[in-house]
C-alpha positions as CSV (number, residue, x, y, z in Angstrom):
1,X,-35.5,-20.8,-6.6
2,X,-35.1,-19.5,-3.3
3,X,-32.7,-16.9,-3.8
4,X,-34.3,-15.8,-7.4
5,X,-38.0,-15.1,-4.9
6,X,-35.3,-13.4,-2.6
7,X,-34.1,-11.2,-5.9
8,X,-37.7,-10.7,-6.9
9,X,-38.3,-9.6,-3.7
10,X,-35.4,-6.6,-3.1
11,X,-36.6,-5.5,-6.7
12,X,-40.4,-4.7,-5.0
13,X,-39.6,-2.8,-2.1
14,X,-38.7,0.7,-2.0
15,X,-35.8,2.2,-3.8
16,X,-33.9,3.2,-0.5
17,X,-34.1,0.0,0.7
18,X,-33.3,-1.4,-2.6
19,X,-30.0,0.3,-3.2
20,X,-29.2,-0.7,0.6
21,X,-29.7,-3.8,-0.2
22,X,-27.9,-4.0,-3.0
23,X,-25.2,-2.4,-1.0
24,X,-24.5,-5.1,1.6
25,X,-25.3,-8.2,-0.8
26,X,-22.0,-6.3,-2.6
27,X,-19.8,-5.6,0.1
28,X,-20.1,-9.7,1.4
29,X,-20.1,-10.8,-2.4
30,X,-16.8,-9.3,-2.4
31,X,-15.3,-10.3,0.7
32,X,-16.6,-14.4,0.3
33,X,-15.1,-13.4,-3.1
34,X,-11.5,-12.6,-1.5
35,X,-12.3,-15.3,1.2
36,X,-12.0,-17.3,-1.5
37,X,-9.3,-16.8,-3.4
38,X,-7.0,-16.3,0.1
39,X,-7.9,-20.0,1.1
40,X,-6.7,-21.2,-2.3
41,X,-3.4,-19.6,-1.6
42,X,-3.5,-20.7,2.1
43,X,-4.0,-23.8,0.8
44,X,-0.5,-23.7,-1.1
45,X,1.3,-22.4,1.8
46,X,0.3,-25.6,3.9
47,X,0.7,-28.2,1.3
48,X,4.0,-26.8,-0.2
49,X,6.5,-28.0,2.2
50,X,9.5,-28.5,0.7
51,X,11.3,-26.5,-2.2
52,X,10.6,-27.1,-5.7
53,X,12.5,-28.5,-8.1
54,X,12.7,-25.2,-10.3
55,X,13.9,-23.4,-7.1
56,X,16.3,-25.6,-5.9
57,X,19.0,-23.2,-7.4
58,X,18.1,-20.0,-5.7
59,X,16.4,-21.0,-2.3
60,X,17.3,-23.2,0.5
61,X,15.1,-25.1,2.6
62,X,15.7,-23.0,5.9
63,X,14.3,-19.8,4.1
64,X,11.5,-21.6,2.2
65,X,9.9,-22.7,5.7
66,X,10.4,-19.5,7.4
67,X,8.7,-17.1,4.3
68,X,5.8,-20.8,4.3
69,X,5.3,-20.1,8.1
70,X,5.6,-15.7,7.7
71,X,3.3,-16.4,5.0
72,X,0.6,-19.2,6.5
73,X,0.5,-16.7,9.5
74,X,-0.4,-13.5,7.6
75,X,-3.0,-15.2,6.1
76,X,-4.7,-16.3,9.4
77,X,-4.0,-12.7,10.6
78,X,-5.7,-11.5,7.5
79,X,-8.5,-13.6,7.7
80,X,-9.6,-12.9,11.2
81,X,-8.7,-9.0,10.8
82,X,-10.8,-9.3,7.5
83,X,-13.8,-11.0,9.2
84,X,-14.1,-8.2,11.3
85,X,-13.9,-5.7,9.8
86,X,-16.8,-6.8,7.3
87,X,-19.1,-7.7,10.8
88,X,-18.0,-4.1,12.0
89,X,-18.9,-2.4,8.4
90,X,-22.0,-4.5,8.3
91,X,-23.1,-3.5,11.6
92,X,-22.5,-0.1,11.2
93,X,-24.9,-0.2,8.1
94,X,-27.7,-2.2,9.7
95,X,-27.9,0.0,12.7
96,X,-27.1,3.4,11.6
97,X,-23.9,4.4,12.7
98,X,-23.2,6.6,10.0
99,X,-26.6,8.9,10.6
100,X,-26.1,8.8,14.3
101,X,-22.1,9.6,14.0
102,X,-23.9,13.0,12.2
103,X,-26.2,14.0,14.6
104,X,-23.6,13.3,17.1
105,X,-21.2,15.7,15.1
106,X,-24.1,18.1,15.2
107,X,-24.8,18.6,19.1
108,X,-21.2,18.6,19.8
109,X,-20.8,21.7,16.9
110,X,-24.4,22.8,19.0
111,X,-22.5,23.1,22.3
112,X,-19.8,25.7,20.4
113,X,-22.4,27.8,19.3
114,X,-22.5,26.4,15.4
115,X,-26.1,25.4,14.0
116,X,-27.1,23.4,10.9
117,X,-26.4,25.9,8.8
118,X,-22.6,25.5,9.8
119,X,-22.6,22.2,7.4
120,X,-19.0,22.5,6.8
121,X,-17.9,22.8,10.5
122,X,-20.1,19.7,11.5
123,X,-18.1,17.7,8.4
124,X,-15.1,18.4,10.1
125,X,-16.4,17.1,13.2
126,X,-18.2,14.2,11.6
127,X,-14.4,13.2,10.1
128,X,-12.8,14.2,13.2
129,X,-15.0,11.4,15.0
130,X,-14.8,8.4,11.9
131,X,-11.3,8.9,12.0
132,X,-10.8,8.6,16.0
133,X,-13.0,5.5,15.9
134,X,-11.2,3.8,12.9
135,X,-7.7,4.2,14.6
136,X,-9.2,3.4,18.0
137,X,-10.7,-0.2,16.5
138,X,-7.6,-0.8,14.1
139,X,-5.1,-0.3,17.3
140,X,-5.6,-3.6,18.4
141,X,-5.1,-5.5,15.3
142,X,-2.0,-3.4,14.4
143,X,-0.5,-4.0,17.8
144,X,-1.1,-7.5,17.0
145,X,0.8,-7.5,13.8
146,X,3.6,-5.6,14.5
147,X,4.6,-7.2,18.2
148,X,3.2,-10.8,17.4
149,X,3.8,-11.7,14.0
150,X,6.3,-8.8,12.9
151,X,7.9,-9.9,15.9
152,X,7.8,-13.4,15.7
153,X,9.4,-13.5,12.1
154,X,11.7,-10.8,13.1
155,X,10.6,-8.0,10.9
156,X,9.4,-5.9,13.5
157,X,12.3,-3.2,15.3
158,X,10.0,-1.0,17.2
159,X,9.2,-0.6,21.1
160,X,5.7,-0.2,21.9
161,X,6.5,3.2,23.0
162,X,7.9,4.1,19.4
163,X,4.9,2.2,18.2
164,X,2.3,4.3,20.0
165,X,4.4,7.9,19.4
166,X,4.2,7.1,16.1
167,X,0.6,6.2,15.7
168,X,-0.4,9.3,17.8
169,X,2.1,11.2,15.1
170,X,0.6,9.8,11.7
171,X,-3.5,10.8,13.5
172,X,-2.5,14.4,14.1
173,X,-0.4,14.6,10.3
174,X,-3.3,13.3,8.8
175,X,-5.9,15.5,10.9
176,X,-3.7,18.6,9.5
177,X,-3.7,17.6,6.2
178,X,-7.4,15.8,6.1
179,X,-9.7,18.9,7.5
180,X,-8.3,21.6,5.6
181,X,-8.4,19.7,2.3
182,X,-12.0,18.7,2.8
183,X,-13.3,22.0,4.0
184,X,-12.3,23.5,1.0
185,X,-13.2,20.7,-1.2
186,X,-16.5,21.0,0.5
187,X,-16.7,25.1,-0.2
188,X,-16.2,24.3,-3.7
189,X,-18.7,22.1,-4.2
190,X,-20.9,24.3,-2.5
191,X,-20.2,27.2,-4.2
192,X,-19.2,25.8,-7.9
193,X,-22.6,25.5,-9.1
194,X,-23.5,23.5,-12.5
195,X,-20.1,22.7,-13.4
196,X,-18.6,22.1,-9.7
197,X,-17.4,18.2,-10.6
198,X,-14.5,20.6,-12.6
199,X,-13.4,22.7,-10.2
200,X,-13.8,19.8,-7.4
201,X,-11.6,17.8,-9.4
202,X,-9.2,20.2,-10.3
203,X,-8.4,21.5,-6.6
204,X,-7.8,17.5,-5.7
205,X,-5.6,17.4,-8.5
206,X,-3.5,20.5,-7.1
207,X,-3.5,18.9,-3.6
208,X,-2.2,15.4,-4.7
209,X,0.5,17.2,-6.7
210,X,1.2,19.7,-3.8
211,X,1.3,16.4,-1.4
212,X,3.7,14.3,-3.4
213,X,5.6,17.2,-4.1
214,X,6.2,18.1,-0.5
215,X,5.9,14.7,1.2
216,X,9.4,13.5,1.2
217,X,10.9,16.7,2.5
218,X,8.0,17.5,5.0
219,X,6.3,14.8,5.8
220,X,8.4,12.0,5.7
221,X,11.3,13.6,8.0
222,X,8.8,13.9,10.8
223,X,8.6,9.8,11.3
224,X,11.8,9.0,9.9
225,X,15.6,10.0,9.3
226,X,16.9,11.0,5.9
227,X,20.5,11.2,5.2
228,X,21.9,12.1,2.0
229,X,24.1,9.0,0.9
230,X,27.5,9.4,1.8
231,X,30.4,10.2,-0.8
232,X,31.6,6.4,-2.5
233,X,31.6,4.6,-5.0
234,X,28.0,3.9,-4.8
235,X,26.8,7.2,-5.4
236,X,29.3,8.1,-8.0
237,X,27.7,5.2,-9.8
238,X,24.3,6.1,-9.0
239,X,24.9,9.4,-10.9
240,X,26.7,7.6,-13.7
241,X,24.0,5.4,-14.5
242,X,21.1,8.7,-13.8
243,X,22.9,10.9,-16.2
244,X,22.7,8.2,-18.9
245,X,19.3,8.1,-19.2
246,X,18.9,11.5,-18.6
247,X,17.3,11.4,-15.0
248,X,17.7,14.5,-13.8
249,X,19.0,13.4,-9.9
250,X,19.7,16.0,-7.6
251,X,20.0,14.1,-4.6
252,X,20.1,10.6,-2.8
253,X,19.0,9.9,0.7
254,X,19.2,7.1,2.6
255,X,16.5,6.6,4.8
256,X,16.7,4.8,8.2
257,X,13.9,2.5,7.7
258,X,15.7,0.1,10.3
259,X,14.1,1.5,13.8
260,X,10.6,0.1,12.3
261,X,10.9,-2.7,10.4
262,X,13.8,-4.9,8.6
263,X,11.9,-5.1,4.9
264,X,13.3,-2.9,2.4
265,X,12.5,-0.6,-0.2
266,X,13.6,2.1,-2.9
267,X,11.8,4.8,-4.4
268,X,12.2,7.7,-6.4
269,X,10.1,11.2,-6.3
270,X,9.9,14.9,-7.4
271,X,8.4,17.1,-10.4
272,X,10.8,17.9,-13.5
273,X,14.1,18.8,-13.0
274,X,13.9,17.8,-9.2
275,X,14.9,14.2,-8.9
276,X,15.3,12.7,-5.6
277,X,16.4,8.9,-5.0
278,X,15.6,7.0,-1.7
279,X,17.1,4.0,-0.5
280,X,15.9,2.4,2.8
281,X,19.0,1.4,4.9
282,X,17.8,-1.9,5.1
283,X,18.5,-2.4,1.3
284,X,21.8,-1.5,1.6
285,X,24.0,-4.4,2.8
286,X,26.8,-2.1,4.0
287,X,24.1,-0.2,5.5
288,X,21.7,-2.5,7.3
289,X,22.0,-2.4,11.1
290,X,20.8,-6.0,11.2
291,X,24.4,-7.2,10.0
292,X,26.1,-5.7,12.5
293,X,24.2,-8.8,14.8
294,X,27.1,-11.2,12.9
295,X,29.6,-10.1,14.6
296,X,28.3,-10.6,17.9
297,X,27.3,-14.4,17.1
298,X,30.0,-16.5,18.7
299,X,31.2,-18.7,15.6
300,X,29.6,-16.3,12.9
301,X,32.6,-14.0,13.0
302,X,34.2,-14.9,9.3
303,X,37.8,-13.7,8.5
304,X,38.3,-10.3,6.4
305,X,39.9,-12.2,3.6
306,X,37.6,-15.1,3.9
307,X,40.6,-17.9,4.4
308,X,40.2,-20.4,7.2
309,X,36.5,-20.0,7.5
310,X,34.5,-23.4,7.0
311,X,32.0,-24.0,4.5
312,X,29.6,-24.0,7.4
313,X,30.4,-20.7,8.7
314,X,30.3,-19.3,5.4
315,X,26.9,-20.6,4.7
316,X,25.6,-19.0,7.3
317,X,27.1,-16.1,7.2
318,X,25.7,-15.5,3.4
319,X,22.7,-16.4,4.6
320,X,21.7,-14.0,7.6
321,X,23.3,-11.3,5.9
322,X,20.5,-8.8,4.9
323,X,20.4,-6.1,2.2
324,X,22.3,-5.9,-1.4
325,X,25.5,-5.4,-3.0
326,X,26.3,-2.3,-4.7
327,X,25.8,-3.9,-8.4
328,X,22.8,-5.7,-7.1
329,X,21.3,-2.2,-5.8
330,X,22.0,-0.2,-8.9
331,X,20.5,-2.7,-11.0
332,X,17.1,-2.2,-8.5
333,X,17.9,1.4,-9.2
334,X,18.0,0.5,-13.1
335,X,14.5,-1.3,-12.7
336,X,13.2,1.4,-11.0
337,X,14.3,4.3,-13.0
338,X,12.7,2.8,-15.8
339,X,9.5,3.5,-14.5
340,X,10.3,7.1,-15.1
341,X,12.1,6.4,-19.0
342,X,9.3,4.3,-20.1
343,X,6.3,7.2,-18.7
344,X,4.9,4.5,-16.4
345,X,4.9,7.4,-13.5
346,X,3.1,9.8,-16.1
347,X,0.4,7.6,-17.2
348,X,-0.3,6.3,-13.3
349,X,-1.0,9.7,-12.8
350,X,-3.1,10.2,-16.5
351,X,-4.8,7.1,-15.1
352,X,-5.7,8.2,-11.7
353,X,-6.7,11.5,-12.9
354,X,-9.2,10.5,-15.6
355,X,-10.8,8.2,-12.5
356,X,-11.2,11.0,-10.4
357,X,-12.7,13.5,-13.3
358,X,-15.3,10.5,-14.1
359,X,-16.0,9.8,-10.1
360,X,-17.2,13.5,-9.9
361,X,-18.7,13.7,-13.1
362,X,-20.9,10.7,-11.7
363,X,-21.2,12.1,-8.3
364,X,-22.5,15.6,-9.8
365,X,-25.1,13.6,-11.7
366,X,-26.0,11.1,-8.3
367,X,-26.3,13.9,-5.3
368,X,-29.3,15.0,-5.9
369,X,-31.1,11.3,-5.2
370,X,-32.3,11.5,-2.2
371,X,-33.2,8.1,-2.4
372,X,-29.3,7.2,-1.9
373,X,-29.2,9.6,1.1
374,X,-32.8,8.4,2.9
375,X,-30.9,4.0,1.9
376,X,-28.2,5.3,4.8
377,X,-30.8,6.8,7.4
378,X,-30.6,10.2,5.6
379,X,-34.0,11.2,5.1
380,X,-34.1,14.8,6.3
381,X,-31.2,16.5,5.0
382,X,-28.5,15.6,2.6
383,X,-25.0,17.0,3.8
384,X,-22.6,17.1,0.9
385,X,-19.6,14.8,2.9
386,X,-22.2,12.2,3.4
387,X,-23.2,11.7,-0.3
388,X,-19.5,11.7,-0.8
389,X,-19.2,8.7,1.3
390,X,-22.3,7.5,0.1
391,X,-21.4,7.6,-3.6
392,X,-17.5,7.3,-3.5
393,X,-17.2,4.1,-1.5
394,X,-20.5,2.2,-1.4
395,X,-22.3,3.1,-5.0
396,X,-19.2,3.1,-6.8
397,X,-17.6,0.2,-4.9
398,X,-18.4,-2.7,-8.2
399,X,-16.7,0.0,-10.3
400,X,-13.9,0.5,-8.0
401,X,-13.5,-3.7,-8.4
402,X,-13.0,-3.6,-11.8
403,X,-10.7,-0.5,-11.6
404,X,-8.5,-2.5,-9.1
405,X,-8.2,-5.5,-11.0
406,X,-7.3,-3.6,-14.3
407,X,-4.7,-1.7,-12.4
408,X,-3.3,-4.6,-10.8
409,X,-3.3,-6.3,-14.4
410,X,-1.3,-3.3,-15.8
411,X,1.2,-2.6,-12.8
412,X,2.7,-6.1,-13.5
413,X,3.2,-5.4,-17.3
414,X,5.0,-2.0,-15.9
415,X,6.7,-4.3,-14.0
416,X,8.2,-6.7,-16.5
417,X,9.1,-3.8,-18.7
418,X,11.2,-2.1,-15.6
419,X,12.9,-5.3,-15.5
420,X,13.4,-5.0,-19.5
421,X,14.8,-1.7,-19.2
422,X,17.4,-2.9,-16.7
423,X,18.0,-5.0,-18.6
424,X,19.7,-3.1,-21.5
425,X,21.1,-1.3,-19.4
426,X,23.3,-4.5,-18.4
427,X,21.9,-4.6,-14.8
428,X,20.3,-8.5,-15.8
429,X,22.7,-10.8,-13.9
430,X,22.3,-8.6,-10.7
431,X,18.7,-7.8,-10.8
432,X,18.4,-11.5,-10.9
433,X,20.4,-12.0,-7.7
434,X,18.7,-8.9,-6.4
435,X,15.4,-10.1,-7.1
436,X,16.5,-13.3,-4.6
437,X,17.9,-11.6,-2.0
438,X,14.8,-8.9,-1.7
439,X,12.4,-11.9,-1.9
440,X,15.0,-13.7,0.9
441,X,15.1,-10.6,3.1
442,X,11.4,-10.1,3.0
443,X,10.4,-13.6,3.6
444,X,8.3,-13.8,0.2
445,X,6.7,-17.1,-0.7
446,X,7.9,-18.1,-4.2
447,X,5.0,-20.6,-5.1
448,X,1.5,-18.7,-5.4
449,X,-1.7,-20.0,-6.7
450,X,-2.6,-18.5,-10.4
451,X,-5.9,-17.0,-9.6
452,X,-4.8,-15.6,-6.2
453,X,-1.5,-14.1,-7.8
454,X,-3.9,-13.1,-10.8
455,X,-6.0,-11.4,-8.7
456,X,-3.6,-9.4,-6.2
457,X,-0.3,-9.7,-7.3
458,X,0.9,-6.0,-8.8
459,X,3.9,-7.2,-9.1
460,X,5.1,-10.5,-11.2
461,X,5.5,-13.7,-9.2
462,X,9.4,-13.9,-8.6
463,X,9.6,-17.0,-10.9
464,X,8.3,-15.4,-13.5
465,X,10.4,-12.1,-13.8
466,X,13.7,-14.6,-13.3
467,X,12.5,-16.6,-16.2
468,X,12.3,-13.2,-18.2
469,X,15.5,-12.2,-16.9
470,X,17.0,-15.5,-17.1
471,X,18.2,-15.6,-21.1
472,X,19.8,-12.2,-20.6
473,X,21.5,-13.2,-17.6
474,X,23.1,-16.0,-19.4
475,X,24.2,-14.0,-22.4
């Protein structure tokens, strides 16, 4: 009865206080929500100590209880970093930070001569600021993750001088790309008139094609090296297996994901004809640095032809190795080219695009409430970038739930039917291995609770894409 009179309550006071309300009841629904569901899976971690029966076959115990540690101390990372950051949101909300960050954006824009009517110049500034605090606030939890538990599992292969370099690197990219894009998104708004939600969501449309289109060859390059893969085998295959779908490949790099971290990864990218592959060094097992520590193991050292070495040696050997063989790689290719036969790339970006025509329609219809603006401490003026904040992440945030879940929901059916098309293309038996070793390399926890992985997991737990794979690979 007590928390119905508390409803009944909220209901009778005054719309802006309502909607704030409303607001911060969401945002902790949501975490205790995701609270929740990460102490179910925690729970599995700690009570999941030895290997199952159904995985006896493709993990052994020495990498089951280093992913169960990796894992067991993410989550307490997460947890703590998660509690914070809803105290630091909350706070923020309850005593005005937002309005206060504005008028702050305002007298510094006063002291360069810019008034109020310079609305667009004091957005920048206003951005400027969020941005320096977020990154100032996060630095310490990042540190933490990279050069205790990164560290720790021996993931992490960066110096705290590379670590900071970078971090200074990535604030000034995303300063050059950020204020430009918003000061014109802001113009057109301004200037668009009745039907500005088109022309707003056209331009963002141009900019996240312009930005995927130009990221790997500009972007990318400035934090890490890219190499086109050398003549071999490999990429003679590569291109065998491209032009029989009909992937039109120009190029494949291999990118030196080694100097940050030892997980590994493989992507493709480019418009039309313009086909670029990626493969992260660490995936590669010729390629991977991390090998190279084998030899330089007293004992480790196993014979070229394999003769004479014990069973011991051999075990181990296998075992620290990182990356994947050729086959196992182009089937990973296989998987994720057929991403790109089967449209899932085309209809990610249908999806995304029909979101962000509907989030403006809405916002077109919602920026003229001045109720929403006076819930956040706006009750004198109502600046365009702060009703997009407003609107895009705190009214919209039950819709943006649901969207996440659905998404999540559909990446893992893409994600089976990758694995299907590797399938015929014969790449079966070595995705399954590949699927092992990436889960290996990465430290992944097989066993997952079925709300948690229903919840979060975009891709398939790795039991269940073996199982699919599993028939095929015994054909």
């Amino acid at each position: 009865m007590g928390m119905l009179s508390s409803l009944d309550a909220m209901w009778e006071m005054p719309a802006e206080k309502r909607i704030f309300g409303v607001v911060l009841l969401f945002s902790w629904t949501v975490y205790l929500w995701e609270t929740f569901l990460a102490q179910r899976q925690r729970r599995i971690y700690k009570t999941t100590t030895h290997v199952p029966l159904e995985l006896g076959q493709i993990m052994d115990s020495e990498t089951f209880e280093k992913s169960r540690l990796y894992q067991l101390d993410k989550s307490t990372f997460s947890f703590w970093s998660g509690l914070y950051s809803e105290i630091e949101g909350t706070l923020i909300l309850l005593f005005g930070g937002i309005p206060y960050l504005w008028r702050l954006s305002g007298r510094f824009c006063g002291y360069a001569g810019f008034g109020p009517e310079y609305e667009i110049i004091q957005s920048l500034v206003f951005l400027l600021l969020a941005t320096l605090f977020s990154a100032l606030t996060g630095l310490p939890w990042s540190l933490y993750n990279t050069f205790v538990i990164e560290e720790k599992h021996g993931f992490n292969q960066q110096t705290l001088g590379f670590f900071m370099k970078d971090a200074i690197k990535k604030f000034i990219v995303t300063q050059c790309i950020l204020l430009p894009v918003s000061s014109l998104l802001l113009y057109i708004i301004k200037i668009g008139g009745d039907y500005f939600f088109i022309y707003a969501w056209l331009f963002t449309l141009v900019v996240s094609l312009v930005l995927v289109t130009i990221y790997a060859d500009y972007i990318a390059p400035l934090f890490d090296k890219f190499t086109p893969l050398p003549e071999g085998k490999l990429k003679q295959e590569i291109e065998v297996m491209a032009k029989s779908i009909d992937f039109p490949l120009t190029k494949v790099y291999v990118v030196e994901g080694s100097k940050r971290s030892s997980h590994s990864n493989a992507y493709f990218y480019g418009f039309f004809k313009n086909k670029r592959i990626v493969l992260f060094d660490t995936l590669l097992e010729e390629y991977s640095v991390l090998n190279k520590d084998i030899q330089e193991e007293p004992g480790l050292e196993p014979h070229k032809d394999g003769e004479g070495d014990s069973e011991e040696v051999k075990a181990k050997v296998k075992n620290k190795k990182q990356g994947c063989k050729n086959e196992e790689v182009l089937a990973v290719l296989g998987h994720e080219l057929g991403h790109w036969k089967l449209g899932h790339t085309v209809k990610n970006i249908i999806i995304s695009q029909m979101n962000s025509f509907l989030c403006f329609f809405l916002f077109a219809i919602l920026i003229g409430r001045r109720e929403l603006f006076a819930a956040f401490g706006f009750y004198e003026s109502q600046p365009t970038l702060i009703g997009l904040l407003i609107i895009f992440q705190f009214i919209f945030s039950p819709y943006n739930e649901v969207l996440s879940f659905c998404l999540t929901v559909l990446s893992r059916r893409f994600e089976f039917q990758a694995d299907a098309f590797a399938k015929k293309l014969g790449k079966a038996k070595d995705l399954y291995s590949a699927l092992i070793k990436l889960n290996k390399d990465n430290l992944g926890f097989p066993v997952s609770d079925w709300l948690f992985s229903m919840w979060h997991y975009s891709h398939p737990p790795l039991l269940e894409r073996l199982q699919a794979l599993k028939n095929t690979k015994e054909d």
